[in-house]
mmCIF entry with sequence, helices, sheets and N, C-alpha, C, O atoms, coordinates in Angstrom:
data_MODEL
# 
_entry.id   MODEL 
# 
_entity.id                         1 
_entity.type                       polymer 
_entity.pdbx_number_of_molecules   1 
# 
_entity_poly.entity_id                      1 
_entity_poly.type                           'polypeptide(L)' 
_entity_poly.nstd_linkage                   no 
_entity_poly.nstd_monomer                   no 
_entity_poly.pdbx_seq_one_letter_code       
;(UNK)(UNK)(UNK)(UNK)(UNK)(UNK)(UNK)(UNK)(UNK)(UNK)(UNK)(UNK)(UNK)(UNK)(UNK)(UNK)
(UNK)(UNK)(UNK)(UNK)(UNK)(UNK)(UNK)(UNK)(UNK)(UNK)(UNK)(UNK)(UNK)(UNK)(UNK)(UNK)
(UNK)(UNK)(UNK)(UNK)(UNK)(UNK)(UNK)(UNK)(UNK)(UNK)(UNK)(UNK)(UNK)(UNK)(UNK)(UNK)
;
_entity_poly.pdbx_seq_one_letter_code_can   XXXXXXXXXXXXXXXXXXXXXXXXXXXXXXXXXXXXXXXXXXXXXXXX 
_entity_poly.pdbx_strand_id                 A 
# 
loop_
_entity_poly_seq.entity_id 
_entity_poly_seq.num 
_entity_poly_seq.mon_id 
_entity_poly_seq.hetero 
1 1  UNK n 
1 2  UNK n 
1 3  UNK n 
1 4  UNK n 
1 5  UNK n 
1 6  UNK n 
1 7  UNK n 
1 8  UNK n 
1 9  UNK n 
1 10 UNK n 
1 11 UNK n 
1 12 UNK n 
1 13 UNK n 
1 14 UNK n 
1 15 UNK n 
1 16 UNK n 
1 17 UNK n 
1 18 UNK n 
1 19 UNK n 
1 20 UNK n 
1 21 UNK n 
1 22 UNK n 
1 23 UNK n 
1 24 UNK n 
1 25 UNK n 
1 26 UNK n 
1 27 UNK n 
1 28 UNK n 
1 29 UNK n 
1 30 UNK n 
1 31 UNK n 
1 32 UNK n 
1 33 UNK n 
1 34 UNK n 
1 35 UNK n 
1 36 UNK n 
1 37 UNK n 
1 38 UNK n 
1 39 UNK n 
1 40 UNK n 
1 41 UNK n 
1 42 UNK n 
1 43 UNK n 
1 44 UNK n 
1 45 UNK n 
1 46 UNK n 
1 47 UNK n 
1 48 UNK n 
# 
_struct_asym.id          A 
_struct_asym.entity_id   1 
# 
_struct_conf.conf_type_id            HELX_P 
_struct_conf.id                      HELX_P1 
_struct_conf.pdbx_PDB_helix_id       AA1 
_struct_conf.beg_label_comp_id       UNK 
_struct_conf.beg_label_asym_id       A 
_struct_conf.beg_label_seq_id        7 
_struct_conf.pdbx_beg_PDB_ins_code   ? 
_struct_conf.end_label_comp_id       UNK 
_struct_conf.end_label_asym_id       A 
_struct_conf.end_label_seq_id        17 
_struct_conf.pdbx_end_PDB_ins_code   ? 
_struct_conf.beg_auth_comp_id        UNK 
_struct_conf.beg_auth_asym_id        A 
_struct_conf.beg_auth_seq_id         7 
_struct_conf.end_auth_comp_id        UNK 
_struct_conf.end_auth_asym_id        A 
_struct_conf.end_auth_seq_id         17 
_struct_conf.pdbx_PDB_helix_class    1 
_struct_conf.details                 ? 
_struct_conf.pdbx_PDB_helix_length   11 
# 
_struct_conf_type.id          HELX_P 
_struct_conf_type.criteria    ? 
_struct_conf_type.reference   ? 
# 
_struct_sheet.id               AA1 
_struct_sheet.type             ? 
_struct_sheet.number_strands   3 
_struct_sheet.details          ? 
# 
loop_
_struct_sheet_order.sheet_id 
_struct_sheet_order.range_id_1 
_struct_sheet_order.range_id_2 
_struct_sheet_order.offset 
_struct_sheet_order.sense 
AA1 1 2 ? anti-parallel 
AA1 2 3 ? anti-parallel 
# 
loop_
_struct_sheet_range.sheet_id 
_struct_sheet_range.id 
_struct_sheet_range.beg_label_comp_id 
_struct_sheet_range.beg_label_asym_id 
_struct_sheet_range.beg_label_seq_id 
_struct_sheet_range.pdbx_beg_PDB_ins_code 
_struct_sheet_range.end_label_comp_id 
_struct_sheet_range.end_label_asym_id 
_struct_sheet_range.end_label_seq_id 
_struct_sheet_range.pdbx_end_PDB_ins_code 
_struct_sheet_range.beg_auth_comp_id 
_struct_sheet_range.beg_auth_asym_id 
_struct_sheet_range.beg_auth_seq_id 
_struct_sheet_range.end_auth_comp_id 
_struct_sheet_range.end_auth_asym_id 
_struct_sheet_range.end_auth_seq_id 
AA1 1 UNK A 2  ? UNK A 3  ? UNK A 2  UNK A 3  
AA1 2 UNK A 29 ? UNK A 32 ? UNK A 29 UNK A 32 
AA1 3 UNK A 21 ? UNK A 24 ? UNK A 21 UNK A 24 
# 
loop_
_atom_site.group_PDB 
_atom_site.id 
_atom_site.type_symbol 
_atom_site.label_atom_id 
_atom_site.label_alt_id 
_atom_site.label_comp_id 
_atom_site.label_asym_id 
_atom_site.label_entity_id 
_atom_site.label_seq_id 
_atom_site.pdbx_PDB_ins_code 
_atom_site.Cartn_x 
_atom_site.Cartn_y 
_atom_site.Cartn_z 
_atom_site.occupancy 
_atom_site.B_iso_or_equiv 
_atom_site.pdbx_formal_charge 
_atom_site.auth_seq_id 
_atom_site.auth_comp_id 
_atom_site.auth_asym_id 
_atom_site.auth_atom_id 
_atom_site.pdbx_PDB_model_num 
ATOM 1   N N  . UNK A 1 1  ? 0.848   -1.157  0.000  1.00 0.00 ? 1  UNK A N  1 
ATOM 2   C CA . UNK A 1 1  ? 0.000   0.000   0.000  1.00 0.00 ? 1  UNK A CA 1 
ATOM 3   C C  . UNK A 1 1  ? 0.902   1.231   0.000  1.00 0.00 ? 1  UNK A C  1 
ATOM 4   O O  . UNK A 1 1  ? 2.047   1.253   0.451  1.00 0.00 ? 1  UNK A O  1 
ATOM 5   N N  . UNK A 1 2  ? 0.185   2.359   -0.616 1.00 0.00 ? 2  UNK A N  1 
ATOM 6   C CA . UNK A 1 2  ? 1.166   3.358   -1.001 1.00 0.00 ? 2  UNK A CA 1 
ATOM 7   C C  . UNK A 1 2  ? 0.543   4.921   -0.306 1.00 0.00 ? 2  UNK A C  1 
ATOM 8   O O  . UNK A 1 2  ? -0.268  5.576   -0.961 1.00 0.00 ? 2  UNK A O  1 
ATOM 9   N N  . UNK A 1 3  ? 0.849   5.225   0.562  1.00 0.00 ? 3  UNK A N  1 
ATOM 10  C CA . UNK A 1 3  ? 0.007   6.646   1.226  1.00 0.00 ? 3  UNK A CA 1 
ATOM 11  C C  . UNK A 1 3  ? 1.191   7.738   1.829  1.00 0.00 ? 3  UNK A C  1 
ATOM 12  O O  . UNK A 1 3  ? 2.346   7.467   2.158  1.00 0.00 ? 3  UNK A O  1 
ATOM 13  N N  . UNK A 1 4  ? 0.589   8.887   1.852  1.00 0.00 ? 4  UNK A N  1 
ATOM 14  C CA . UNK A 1 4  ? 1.159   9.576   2.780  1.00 0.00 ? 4  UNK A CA 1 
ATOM 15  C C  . UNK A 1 4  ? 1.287   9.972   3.840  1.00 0.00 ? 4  UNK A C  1 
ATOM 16  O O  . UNK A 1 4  ? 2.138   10.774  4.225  1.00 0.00 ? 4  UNK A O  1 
ATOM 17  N N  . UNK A 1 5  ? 0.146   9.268   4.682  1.00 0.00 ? 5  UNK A N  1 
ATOM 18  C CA . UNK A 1 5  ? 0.172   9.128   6.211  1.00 0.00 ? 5  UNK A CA 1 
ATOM 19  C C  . UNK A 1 5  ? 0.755   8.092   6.351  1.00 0.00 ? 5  UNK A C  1 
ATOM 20  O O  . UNK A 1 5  ? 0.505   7.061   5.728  1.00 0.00 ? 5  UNK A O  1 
ATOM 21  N N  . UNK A 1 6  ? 1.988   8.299   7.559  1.00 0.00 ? 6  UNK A N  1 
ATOM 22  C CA . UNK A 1 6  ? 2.554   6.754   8.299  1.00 0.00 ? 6  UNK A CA 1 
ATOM 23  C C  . UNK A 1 6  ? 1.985   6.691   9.169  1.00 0.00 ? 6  UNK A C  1 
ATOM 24  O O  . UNK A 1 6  ? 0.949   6.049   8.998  1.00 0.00 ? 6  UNK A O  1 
ATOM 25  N N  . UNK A 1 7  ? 2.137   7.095   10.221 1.00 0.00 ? 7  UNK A N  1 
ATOM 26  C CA . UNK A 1 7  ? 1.490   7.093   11.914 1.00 0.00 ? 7  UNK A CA 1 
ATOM 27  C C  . UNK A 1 7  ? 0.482   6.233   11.739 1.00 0.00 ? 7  UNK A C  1 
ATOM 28  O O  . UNK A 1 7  ? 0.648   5.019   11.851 1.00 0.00 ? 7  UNK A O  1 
ATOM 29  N N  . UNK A 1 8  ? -0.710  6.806   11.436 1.00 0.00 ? 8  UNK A N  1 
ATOM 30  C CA . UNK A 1 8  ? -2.472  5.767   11.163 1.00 0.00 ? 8  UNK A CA 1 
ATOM 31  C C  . UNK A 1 8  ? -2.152  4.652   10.681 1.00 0.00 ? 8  UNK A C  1 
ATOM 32  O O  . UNK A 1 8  ? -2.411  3.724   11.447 1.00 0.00 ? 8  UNK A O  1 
ATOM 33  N N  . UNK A 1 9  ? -1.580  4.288   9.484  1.00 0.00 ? 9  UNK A N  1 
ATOM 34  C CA . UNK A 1 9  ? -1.667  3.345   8.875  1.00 0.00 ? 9  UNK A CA 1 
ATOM 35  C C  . UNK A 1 9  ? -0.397  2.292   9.200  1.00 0.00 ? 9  UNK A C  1 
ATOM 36  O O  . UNK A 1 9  ? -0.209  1.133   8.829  1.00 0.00 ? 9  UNK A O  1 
ATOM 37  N N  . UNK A 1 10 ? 0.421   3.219   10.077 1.00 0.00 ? 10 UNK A N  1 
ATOM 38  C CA . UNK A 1 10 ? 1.443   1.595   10.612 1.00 0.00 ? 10 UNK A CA 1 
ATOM 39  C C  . UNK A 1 10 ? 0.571   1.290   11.544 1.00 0.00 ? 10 UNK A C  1 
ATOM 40  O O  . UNK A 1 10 ? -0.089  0.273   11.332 1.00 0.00 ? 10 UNK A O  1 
ATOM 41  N N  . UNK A 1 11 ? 0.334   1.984   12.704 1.00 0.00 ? 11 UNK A N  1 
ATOM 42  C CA . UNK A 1 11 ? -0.612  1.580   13.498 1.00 0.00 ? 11 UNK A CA 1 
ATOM 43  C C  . UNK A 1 11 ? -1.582  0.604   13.101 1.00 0.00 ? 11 UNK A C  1 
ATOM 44  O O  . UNK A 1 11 ? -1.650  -0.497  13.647 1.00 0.00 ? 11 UNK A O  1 
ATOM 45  N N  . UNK A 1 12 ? -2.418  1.010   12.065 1.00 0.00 ? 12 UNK A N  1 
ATOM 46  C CA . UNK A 1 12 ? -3.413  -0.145  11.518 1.00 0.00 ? 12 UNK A CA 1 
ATOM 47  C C  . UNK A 1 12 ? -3.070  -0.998  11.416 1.00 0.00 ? 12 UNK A C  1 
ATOM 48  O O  . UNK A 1 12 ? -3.590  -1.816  12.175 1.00 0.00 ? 12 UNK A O  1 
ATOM 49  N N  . UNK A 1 13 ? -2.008  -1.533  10.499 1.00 0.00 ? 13 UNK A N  1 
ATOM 50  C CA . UNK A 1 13 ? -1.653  -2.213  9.926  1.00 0.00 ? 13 UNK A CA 1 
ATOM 51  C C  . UNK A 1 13 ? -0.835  -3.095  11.261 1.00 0.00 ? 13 UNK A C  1 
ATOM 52  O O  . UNK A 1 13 ? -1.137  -4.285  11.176 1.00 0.00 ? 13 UNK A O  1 
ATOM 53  N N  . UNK A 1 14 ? -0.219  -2.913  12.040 1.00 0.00 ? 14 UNK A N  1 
ATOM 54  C CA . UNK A 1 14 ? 0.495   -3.053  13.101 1.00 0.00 ? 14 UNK A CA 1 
ATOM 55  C C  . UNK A 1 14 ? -0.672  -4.346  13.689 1.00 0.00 ? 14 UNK A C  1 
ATOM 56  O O  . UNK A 1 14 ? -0.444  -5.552  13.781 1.00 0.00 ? 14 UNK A O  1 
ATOM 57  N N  . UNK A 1 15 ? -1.653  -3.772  13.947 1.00 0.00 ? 15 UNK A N  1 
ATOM 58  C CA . UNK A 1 15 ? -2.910  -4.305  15.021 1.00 0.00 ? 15 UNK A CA 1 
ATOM 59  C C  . UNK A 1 15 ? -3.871  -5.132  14.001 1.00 0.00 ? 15 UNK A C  1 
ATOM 60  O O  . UNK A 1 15 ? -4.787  -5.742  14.553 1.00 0.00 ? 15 UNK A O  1 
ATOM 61  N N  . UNK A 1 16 ? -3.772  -5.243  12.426 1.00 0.00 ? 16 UNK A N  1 
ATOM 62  C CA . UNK A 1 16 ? -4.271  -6.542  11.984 1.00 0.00 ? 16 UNK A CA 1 
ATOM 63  C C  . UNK A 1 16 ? -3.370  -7.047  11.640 1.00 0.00 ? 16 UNK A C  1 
ATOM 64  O O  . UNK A 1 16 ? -3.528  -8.265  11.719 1.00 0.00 ? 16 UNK A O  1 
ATOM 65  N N  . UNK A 1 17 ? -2.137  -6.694  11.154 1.00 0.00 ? 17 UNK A N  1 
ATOM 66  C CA . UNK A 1 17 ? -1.000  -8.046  10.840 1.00 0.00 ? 17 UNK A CA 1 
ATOM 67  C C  . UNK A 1 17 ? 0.135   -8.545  11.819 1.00 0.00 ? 17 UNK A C  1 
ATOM 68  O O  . UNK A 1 17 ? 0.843   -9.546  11.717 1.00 0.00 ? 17 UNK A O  1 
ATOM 69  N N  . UNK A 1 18 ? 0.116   -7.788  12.577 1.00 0.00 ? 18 UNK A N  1 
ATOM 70  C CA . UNK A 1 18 ? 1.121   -7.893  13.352 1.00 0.00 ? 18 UNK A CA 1 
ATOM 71  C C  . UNK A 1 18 ? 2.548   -7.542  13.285 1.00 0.00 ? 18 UNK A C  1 
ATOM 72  O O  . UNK A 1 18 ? 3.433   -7.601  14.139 1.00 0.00 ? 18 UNK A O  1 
ATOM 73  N N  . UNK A 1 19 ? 2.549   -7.194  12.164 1.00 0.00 ? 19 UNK A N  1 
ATOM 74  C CA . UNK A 1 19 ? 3.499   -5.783  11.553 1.00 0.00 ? 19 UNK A CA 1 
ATOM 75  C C  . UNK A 1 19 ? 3.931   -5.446  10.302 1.00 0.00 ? 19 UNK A C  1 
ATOM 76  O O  . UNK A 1 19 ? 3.451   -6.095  9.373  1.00 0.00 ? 19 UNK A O  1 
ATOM 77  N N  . UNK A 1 20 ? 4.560   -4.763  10.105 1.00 0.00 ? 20 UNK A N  1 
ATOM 78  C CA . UNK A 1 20 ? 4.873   -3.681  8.808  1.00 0.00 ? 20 UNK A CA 1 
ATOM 79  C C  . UNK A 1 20 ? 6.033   -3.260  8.692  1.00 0.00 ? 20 UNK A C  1 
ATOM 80  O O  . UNK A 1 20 ? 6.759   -2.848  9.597  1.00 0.00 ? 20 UNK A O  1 
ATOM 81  N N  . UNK A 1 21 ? 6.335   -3.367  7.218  1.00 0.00 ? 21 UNK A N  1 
ATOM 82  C CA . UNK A 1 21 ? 7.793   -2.840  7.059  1.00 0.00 ? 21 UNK A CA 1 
ATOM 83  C C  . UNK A 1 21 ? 7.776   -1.722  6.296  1.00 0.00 ? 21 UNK A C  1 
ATOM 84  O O  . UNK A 1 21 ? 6.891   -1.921  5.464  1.00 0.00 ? 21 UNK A O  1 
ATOM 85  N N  . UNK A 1 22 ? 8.248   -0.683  6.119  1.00 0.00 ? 22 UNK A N  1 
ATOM 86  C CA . UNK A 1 22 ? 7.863   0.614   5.432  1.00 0.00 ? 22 UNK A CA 1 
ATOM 87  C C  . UNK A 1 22 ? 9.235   1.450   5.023  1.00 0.00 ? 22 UNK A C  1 
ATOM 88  O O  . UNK A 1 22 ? 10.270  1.505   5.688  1.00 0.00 ? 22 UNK A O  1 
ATOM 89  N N  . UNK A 1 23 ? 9.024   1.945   4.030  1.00 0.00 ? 23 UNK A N  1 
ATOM 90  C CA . UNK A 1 23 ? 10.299  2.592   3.108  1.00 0.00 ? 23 UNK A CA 1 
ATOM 91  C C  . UNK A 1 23 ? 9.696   3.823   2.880  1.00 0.00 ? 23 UNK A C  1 
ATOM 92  O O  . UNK A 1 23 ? 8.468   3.845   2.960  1.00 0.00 ? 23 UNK A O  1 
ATOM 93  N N  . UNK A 1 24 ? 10.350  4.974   2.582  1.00 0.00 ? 24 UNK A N  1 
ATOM 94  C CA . UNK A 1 24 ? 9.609   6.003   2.231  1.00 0.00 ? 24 UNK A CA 1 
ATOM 95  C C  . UNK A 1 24 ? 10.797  6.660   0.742  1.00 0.00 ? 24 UNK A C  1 
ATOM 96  O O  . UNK A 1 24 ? 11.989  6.878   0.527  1.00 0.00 ? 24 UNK A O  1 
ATOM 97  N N  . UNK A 1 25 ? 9.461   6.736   0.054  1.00 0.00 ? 25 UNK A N  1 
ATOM 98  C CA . UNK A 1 25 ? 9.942   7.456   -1.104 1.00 0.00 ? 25 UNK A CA 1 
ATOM 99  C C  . UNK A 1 25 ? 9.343   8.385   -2.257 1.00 0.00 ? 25 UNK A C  1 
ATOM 100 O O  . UNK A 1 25 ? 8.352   8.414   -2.987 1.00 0.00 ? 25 UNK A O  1 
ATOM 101 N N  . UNK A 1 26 ? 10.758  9.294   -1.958 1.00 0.00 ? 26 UNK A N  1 
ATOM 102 C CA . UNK A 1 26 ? 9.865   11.040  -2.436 1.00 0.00 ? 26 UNK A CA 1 
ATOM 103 C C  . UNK A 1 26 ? 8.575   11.928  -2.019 1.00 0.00 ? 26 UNK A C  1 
ATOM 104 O O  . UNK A 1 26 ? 7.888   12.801  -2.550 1.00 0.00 ? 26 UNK A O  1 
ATOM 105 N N  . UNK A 1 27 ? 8.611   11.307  -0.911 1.00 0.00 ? 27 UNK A N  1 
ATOM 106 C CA . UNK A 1 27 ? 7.569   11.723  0.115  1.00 0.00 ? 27 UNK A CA 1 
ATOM 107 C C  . UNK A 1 27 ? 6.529   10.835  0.452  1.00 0.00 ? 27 UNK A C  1 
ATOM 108 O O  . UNK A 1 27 ? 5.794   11.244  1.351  1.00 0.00 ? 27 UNK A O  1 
ATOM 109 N N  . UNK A 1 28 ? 6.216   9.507   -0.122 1.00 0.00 ? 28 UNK A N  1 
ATOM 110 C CA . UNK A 1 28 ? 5.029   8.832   0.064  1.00 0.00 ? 28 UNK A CA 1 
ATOM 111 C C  . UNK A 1 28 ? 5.815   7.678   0.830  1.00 0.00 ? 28 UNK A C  1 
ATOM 112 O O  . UNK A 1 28 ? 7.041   7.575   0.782  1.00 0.00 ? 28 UNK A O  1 
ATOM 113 N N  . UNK A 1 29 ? 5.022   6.865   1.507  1.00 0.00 ? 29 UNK A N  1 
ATOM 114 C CA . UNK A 1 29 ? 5.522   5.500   2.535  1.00 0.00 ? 29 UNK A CA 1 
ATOM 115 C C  . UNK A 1 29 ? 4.723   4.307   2.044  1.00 0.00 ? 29 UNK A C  1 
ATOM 116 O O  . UNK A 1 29 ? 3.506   4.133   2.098  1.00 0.00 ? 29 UNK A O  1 
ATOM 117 N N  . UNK A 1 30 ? 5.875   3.357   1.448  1.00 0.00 ? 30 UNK A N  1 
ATOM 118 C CA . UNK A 1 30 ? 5.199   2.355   0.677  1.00 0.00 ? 30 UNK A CA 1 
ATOM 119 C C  . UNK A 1 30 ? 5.105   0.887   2.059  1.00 0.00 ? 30 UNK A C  1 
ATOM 120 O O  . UNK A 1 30 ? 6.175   0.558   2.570  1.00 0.00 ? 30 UNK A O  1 
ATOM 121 N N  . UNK A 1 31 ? 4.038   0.290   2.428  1.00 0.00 ? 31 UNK A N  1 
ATOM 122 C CA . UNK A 1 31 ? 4.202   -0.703  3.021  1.00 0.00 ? 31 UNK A CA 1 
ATOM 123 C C  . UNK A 1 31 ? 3.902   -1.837  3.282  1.00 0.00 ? 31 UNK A C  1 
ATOM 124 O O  . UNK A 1 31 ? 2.681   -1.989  3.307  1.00 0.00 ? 31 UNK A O  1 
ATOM 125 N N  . UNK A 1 32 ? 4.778   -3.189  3.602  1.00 0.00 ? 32 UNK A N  1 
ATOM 126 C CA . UNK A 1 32 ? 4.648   -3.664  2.945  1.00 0.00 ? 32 UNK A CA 1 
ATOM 127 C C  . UNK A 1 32 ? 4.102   -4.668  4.234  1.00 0.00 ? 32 UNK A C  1 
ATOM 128 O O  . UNK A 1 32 ? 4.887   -4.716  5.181  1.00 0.00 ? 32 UNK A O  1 
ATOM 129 N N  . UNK A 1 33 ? 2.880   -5.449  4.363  1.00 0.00 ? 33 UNK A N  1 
ATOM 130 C CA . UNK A 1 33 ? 2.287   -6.505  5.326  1.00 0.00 ? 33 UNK A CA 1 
ATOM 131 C C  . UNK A 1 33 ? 1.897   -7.849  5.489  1.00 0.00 ? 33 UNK A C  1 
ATOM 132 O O  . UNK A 1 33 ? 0.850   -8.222  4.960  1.00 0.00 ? 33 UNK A O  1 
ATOM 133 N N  . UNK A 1 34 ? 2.493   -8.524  6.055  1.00 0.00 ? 34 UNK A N  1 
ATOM 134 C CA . UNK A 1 34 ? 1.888   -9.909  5.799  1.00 0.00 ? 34 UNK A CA 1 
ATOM 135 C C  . UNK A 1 34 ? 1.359   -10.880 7.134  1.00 0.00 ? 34 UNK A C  1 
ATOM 136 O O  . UNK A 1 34 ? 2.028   -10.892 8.168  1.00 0.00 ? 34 UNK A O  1 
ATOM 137 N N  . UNK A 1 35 ? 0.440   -11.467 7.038  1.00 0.00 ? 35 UNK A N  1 
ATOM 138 C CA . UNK A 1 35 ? 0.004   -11.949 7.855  1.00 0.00 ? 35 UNK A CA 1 
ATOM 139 C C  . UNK A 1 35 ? 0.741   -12.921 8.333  1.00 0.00 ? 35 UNK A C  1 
ATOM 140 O O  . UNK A 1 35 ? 0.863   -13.690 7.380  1.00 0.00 ? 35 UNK A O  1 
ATOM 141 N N  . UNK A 1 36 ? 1.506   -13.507 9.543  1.00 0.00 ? 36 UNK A N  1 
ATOM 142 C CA . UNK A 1 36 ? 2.358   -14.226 9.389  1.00 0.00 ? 36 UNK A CA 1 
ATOM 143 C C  . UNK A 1 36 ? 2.423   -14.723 10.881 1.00 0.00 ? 36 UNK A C  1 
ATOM 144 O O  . UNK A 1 36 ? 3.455   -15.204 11.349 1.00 0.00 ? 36 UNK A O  1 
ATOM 145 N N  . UNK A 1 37 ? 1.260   -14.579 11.598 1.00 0.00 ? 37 UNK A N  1 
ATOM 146 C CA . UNK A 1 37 ? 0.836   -15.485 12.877 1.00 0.00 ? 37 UNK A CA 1 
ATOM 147 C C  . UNK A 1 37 ? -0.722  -15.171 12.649 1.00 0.00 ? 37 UNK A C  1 
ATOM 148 O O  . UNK A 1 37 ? -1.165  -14.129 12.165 1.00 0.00 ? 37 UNK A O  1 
ATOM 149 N N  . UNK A 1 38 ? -1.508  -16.332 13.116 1.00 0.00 ? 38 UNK A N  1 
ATOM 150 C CA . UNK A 1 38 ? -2.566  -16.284 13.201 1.00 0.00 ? 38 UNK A CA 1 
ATOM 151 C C  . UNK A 1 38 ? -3.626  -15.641 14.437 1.00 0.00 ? 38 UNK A C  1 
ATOM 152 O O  . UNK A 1 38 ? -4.823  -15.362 14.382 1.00 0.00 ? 38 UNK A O  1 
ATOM 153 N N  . UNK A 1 39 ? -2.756  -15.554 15.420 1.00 0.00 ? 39 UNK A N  1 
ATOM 154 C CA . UNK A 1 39 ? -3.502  -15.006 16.853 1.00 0.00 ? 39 UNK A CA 1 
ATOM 155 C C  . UNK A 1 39 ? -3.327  -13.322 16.114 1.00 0.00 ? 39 UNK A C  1 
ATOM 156 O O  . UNK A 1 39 ? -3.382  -12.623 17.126 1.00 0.00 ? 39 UNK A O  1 
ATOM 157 N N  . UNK A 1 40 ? -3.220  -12.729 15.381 1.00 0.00 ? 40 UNK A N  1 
ATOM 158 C CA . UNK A 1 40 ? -3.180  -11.329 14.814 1.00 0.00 ? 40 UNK A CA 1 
ATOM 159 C C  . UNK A 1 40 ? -4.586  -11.441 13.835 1.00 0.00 ? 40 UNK A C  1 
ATOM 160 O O  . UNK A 1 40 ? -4.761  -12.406 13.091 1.00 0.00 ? 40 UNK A O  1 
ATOM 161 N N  . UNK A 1 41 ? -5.556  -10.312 13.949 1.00 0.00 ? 41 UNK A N  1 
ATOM 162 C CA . UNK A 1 41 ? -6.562  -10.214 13.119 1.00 0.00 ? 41 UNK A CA 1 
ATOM 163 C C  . UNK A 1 41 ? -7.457  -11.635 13.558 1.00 0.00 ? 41 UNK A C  1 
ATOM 164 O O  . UNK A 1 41 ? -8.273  -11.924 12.682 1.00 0.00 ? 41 UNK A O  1 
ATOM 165 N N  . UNK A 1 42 ? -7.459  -12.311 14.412 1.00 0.00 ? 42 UNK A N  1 
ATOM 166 C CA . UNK A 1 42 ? -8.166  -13.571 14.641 1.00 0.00 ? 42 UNK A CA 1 
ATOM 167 C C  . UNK A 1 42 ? -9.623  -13.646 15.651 1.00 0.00 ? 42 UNK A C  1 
ATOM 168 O O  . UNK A 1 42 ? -9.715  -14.111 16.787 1.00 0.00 ? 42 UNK A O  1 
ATOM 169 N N  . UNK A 1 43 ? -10.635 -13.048 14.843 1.00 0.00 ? 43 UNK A N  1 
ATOM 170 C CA . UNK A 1 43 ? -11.607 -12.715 15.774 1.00 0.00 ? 43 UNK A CA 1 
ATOM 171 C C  . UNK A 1 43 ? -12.559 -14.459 16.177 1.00 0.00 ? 43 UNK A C  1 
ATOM 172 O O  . UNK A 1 43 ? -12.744 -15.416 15.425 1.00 0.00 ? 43 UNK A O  1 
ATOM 173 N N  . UNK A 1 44 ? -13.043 -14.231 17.876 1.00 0.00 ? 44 UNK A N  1 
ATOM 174 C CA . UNK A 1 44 ? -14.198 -15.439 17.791 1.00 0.00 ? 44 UNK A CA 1 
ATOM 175 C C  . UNK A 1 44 ? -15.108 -15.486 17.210 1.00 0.00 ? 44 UNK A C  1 
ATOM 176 O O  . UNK A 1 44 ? -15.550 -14.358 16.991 1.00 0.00 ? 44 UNK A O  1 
ATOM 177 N N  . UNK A 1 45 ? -15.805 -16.429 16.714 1.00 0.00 ? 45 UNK A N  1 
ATOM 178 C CA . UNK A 1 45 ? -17.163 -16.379 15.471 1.00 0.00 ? 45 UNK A CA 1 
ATOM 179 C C  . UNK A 1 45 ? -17.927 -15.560 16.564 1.00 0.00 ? 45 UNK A C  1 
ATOM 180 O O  . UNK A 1 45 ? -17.407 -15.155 17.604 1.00 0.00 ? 45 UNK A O  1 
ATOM 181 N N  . UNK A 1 46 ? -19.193 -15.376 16.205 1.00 0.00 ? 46 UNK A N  1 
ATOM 182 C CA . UNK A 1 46 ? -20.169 -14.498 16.421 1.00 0.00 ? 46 UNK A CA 1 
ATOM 183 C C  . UNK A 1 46 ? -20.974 -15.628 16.423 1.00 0.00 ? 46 UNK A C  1 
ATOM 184 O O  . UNK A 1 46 ? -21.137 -16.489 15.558 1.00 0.00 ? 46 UNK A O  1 
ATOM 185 N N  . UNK A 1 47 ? -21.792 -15.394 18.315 1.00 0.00 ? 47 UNK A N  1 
ATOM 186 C CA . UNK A 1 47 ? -22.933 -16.603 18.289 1.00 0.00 ? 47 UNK A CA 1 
ATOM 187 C C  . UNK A 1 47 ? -24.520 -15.665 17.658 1.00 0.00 ? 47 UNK A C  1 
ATOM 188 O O  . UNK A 1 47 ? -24.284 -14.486 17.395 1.00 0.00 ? 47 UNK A O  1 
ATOM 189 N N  . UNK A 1 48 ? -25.474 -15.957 17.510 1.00 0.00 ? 48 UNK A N  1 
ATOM 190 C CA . UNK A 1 48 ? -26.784 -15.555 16.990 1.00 0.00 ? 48 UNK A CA 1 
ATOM 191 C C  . UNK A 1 48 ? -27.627 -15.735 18.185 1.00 0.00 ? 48 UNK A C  1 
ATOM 192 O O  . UNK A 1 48 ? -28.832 -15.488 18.134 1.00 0.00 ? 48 UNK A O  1 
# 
């Protein structure tokens, strides 16, 4: 993903993947995420 806010979006990105690697270039912060434990982003089903 390619933006010019870092702060928000490492953060985001931080708290569903469990982290982020980020480069910045010519002013924009490209970054890059992968899911790579499962207890990250792992919600309980939803009872009815």
């Amino acid at each position: 993903m390619v933006t010019k806010r870092r702060e928000w979006y490492k953060n985001k990105l931080i708290s569903v993947f469990g982290g982020v690697e980020i480069h910045e270039t010519d002013g924009y912060f490209v970054f890059i995420a992968e899911r790579r434990c499962l207890k990250y982003a792992n919600k309980a089903p939803r009872r009815a």
